[in-house]
N, C-alpha and C positions, 0 to 999 in steps of 0.2 A: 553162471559162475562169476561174471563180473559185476554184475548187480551184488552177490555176496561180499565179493572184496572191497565193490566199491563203501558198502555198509561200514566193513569192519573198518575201513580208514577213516574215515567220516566218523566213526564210534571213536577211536580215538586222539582224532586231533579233537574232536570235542570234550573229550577228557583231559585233554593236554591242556587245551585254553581255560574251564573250568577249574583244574589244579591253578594254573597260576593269578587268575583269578582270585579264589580265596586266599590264596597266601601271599596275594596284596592287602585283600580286607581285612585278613584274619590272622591276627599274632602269632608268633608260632608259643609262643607260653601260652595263650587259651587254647591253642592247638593240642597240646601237650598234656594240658589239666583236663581238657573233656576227653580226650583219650583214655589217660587215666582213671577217670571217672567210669567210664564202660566199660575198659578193662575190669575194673572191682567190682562192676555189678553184676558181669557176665561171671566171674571167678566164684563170686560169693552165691550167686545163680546154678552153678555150677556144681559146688559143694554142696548147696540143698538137697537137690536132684539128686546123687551120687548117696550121703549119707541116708535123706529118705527112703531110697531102696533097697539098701541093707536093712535098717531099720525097720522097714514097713509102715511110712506114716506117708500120709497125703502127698508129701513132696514125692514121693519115690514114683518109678513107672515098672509098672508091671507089664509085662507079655505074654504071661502065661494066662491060660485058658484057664478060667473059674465057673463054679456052679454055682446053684442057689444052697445056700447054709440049710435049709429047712428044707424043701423038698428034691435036692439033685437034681435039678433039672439045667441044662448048659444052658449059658448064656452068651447072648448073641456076639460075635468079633466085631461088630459093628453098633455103636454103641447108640440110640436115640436119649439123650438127658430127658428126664421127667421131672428134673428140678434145679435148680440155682446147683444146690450142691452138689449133683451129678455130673449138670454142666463144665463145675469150675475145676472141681475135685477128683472126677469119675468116678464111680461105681453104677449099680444098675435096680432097678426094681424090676424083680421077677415077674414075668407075664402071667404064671399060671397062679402063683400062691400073694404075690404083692408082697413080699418080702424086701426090705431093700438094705443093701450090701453096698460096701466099699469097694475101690478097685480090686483088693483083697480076696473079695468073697466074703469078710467077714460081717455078719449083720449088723446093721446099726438101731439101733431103739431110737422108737420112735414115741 
């Protein structure tokens, strides 16, 4: 138990020296603008995500369980990418028919 506490003290006087630290090196207006800055990318990051899954478009995330378009056959909760756009985007190519689907379920032509 004291090896813990001594951790967590040590975790933050090292934060404490590290905070003051930067905000010797570092202005608090660049402080303030790169803040800024991430704030708007996580918001607008944010907004993608949210409106893609109402919508149903790449941005959006699905959780529900989908099958293959052409032969009903489920596909796995665990996803193996067979391709860049799989990878980046999700969907899945079917084991049994080679059909390949969006996160969706809906087929994409190929």
């Amino acid at each position: 138990m004291k090896k813990r506490g001594a951790g967590l003290v040590s975790s933050v006087v090292l934060f404490a020296v590290l905070d003051e630290l930067l905000g010797l090196l570092i202005p608090d207006k660049v402080l303030s603008v790169a803040c800024a800055v991430v704030a708007t990318g996580m918001l607008i990051g944010l907004v993608l995500v949210v409106y893609g899954t109402f919508k149903r478009n790449r941005w959006g995330v699905n959780v529900e369980q989908v099958s293959c378009p052409r032969c009903h056959a489920p596909v796995p909760r665990v996803r193996k990418p067979k391709s860049r756009r799989e990878m980046f985007w999700g969907g899945w190519t079917c084991d049994k028919c080679g059909c390949q689907m969006d996160k969706w379920g809906n087929p994409i032509p190929t």
